[in-house]
C-alpha positions in Angstrom: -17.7 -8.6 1.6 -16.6 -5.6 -0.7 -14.7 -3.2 1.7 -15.5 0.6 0.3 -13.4 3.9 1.3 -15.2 5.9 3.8 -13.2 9.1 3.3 -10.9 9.9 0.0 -7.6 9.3 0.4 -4.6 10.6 -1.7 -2.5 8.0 -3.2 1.0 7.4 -1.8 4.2 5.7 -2.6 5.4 2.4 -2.0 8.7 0.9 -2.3 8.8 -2.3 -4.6 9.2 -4.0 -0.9 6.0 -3.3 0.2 4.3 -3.7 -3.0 5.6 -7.5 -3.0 4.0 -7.7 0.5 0.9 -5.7 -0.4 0.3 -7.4 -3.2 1.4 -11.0 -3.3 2.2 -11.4 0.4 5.7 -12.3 0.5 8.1 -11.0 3.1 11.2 -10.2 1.7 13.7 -12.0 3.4 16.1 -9.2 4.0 13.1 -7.2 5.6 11.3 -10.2 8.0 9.8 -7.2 10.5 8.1 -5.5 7.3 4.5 -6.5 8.2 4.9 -5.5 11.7 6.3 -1.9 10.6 3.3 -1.9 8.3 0.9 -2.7 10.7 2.3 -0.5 13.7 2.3 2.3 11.0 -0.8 1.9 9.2 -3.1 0.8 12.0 -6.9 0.9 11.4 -6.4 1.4 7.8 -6.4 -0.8 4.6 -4.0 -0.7 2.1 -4.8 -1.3 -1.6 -2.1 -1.5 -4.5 -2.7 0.8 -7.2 -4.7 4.4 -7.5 -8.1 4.9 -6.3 -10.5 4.8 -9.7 -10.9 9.0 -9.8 -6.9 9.4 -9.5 -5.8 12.2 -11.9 -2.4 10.3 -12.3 -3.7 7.6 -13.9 -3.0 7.0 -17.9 -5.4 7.1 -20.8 -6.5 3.6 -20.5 -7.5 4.1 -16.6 -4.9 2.1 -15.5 -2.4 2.7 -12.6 0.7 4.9 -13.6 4.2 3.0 -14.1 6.5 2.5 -11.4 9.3 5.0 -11.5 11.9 6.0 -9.5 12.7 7.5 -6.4 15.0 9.5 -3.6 12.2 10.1 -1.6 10.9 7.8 1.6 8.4 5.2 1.2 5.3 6.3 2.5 4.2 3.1 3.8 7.1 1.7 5.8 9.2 4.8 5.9 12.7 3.1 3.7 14.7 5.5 3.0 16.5 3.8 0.0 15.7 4.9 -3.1 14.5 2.9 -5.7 11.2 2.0 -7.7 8.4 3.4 -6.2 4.4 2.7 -6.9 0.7 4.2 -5.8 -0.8 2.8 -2.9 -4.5 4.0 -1.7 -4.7 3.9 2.1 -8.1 4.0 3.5 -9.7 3.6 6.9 -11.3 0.3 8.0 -13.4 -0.7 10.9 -11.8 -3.3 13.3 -13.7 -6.4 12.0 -12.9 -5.2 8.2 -9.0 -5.0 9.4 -8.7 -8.5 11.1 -10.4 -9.6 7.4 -7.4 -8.0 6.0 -5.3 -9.3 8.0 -6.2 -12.9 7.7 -6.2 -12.2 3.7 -2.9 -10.1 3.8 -0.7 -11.4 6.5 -0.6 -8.0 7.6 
């Protein structure tokens, strides 16, 4: 099942905590509530590493900018340490597409 964007989303950042999560599914153990923050805060959406494919941030090759690094909040669990940050493209999922991401994501 290939899970499409139903509206465009803007791509936000992620601490390097939540990409580990996002994208290989390991809690870090300093952080064992991250998923539930995630989940409480991101509710009804789907959550997909990188920049959507029309981004205007990504680089000449089409890939997904570098990390770099920042003061500013994560935008998916709300950290306030700064640090290496990273796109994330949010975008809205039914409730039988989110339970599939859940099983999938552990989140």
């Amino acid at each position: 099942m290939t899970l499409a964007p139903r509206i465009d989303y803007r791509p936000v950042s992620a601490c390097e905590d939540c990409m580990i999560l996002l994208a290989n599914g390991e809690v870090p153990e300093d952080r064992p509530d991250l998923s539930d923050i995630i989940s409480l805060r991101w509710q009804g959406y789907g959550l997909v590493p990188g920049c959507p494919p029309d981004c205007c941030q990504r680089t000449e090759d089409g890939d997904s900018p570098e990390p770099w690094f920042s003061w500013s909040a994560c935008e998916i669990c709300g950290s306030g340490l700064a640090g290496n940050s990273q796109h994330v493209t949010p975008f809205e999922t039914t409730e039988k597409e989110t339970t599939i991401l859940s099983s999938v994501t552990g989140i």
